[in-house]
Every structure is written in C-alpha cells, then in structure tokens.
C-alpha positions as CSV (number, residue, x, y, z in Angstrom):
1,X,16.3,-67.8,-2.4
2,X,15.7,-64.9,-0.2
3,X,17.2,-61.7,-1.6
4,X,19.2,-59.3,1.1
5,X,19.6,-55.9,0.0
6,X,22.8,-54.0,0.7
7,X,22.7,-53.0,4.2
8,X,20.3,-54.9,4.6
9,X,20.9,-57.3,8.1
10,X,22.0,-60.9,7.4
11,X,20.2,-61.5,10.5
12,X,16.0,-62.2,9.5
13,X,16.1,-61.5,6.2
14,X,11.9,-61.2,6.3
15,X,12.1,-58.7,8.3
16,X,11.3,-54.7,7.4
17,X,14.8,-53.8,8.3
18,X,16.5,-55.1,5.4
19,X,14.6,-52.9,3.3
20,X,17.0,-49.9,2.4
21,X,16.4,-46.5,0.9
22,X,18.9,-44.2,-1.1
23,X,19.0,-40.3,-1.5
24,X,20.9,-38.6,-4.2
25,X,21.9,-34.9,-3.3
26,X,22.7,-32.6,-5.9
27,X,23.6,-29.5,-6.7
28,X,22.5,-27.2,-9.4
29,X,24.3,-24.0,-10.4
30,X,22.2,-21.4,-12.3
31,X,24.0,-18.5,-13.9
32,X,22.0,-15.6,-15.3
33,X,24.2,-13.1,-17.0
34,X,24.3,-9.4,-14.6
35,X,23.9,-7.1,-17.5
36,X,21.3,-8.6,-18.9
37,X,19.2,-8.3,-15.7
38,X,20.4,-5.0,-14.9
39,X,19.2,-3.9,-18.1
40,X,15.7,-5.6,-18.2
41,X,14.8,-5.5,-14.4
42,X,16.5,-2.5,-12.8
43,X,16.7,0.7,-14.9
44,X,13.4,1.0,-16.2
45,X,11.6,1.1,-13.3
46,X,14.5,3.5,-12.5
47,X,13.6,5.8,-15.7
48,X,10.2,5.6,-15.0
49,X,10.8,7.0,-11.7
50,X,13.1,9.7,-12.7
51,X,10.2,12.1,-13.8
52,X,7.8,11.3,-10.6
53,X,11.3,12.6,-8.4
54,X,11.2,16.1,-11.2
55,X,7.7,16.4,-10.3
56,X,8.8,17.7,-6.5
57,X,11.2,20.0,-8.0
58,X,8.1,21.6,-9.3
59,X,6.3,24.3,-7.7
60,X,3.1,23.0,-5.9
61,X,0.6,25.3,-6.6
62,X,1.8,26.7,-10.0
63,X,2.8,22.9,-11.8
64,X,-0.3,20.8,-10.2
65,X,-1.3,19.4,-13.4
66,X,2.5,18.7,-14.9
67,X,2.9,16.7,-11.6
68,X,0.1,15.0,-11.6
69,X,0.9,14.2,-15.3
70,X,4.3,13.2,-14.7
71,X,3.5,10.7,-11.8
72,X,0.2,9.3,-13.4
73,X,2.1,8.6,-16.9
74,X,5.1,7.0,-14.6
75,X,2.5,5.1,-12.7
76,X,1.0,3.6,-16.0
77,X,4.7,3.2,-17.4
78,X,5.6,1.1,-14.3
79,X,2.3,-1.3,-14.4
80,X,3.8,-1.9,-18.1
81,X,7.0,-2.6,-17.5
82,X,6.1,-5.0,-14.6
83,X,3.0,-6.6,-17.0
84,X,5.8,-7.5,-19.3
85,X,8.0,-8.4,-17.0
86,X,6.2,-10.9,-14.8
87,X,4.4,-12.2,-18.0
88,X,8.2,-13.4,-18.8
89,X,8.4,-15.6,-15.6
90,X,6.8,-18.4,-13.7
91,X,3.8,-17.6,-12.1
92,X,4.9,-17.6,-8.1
93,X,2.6,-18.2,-4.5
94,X,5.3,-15.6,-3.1
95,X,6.8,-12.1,-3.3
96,X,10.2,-12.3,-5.2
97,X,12.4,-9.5,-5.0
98,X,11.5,-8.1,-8.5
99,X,7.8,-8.0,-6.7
100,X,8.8,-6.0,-4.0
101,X,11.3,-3.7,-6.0
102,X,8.6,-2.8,-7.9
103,X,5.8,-2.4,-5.2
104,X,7.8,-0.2,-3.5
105,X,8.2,2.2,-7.0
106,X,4.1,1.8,-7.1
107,X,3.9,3.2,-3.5
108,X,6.4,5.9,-4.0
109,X,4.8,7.3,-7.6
110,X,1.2,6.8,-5.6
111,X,2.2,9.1,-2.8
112,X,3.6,11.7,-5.2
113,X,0.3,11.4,-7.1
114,X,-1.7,11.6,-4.0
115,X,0.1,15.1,-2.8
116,X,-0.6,16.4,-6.5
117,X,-3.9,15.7,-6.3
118,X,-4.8,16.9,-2.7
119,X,-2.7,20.4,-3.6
120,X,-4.5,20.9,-6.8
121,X,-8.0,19.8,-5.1
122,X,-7.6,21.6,-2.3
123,X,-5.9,25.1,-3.8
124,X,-7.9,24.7,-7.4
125,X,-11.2,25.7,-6.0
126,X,-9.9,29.8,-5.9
127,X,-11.8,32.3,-7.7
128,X,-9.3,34.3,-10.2
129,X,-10.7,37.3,-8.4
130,X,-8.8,36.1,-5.5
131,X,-5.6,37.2,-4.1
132,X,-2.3,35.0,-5.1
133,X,-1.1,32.5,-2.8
134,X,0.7,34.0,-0.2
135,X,4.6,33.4,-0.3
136,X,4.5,31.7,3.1
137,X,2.1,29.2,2.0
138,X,4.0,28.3,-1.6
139,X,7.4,28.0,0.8
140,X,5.7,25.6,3.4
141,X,4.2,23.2,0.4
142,X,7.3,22.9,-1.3
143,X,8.7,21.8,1.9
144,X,6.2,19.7,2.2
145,X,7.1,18.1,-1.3
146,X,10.6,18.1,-0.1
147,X,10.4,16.0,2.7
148,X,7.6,13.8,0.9
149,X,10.2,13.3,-1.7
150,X,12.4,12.4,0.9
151,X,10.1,9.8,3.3
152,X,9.0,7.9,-0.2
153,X,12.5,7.3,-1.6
154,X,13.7,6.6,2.1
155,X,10.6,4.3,2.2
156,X,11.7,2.6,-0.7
157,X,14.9,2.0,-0.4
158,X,14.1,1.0,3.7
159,X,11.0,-1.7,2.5
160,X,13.3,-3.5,-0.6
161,X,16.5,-3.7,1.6
C-alpha cells in the first residue's frame, strides 16, 4: 500500500508533493505584577539619583568635595543596584530597556562627577593668600551647574524615551 497524507494529492502518490507540513501558532501571555517591578527596577536607581541632582544645588566652589562625594557614592550605588539586578535575569546579546534606563543614570551621575571634578581641579590649585572668588565667577558656575543639571536630566529622559 502506498500511504497518502492529508492534503496530500491522490494524483502520484510518489511524488514530493504529497508530503505535508503542519505549524502550530501559539500564544503566550506573561504577566509580571507592576508593583513589584516598580519597586525593584525603577525607584532605586531613582534614589540613588536623588543626591547627584542635590549636589547642583550646592555651591561650586565652596561644596567641591560633598559633590564629588555625592555623585561618586551614587555612581557606585547605581553599579550595585544594576550588578544585582542583571545578575537576576537572563544574560541578553541586546540592550533591554532596564539597560538603557540605567545607562542613561550612569551618564547623568558621570557628567555631574566630571563638572565636580574639573571645578575643584581647576579652582583648588589657589594659594589661601589669594583673594576669594569673585562673586561674578561663583554666579556664572552655578549657572553652569544649572543648566548642566538641566542638559543631563533632559538627556536622560530624551535617550530612554
């Protein structure tokens, strides 16, 4: 006996046509509870960023080391919280969104580090026998820190959206 498949043709039943193939399509629905992720994923990168945005509030010249302290601790905090996190998923070959939520927090607490660092290199190297600062100067860098403030959270809310 030669066997036919179903749809097969009744027509040669040798013949490579009467081979078919099936496909089953399905769908699978993954629920993760909101909270939950809210609570594990979102805020602490957002607490950990809350001191780095104090640290502009500071004056420039006056607070250089509690800004640099602020965003260096944050910056450590963050590489933490992300170790942990990412050590509780599947590795990936791609960016996921928690990748790039994060990477934009690292490249906002880096810039504020950076400007901490460049003020208190550049204006540490004063003799005490110098003159203060002049006013003009201490407006203009916290400006400066204003709109740097500014351009990095703009920057990461523009890159993750």
């Amino acid at each position: 006996g030669v066997t036919i498949y179903p749809g097969g043709s009744n027509d040669d039943p040798d013949s490579i046509n009467n081979v078919t193939y099936s496909r089953f399509s399905y769908t699978l629905k993954v629920e993760r509870p909101i909270i939950q992720g809210l609570l594990t994923h979102i805020f602490p990168p957002i607490v950990v960023f809350l001191p780095t945005l104090y640290s502009y509030a500071l004056a420039p010249l006056k607070d250089a080391i509690t800004k640099m302290s602020l965003s260096g601790g944050g910056l450590i905090s963050l590489i933490f919280i992300w170790r942990g996190i990412s050590g509780s998923i599947p590795a990936l070959d791609y960016l996921t969104a928690f990748d790039k939520y994060i990477f934009c927090f690292f490249i906002s607490i880096s810039i504020a580090l950076s400007f901490s660092i460049a003020c208190y290199a550049y204006f540490s190297s004063r003799d005490s026998d110098d003159p203060p600062h002049p006013r003009e100067l201490t407006l203009m860098l916290a400006e400066l820190s204003s709109k740097v403030c500014f351009y990095s959270v703009g920057f990461l809310f523009f890159i993750f959206l």
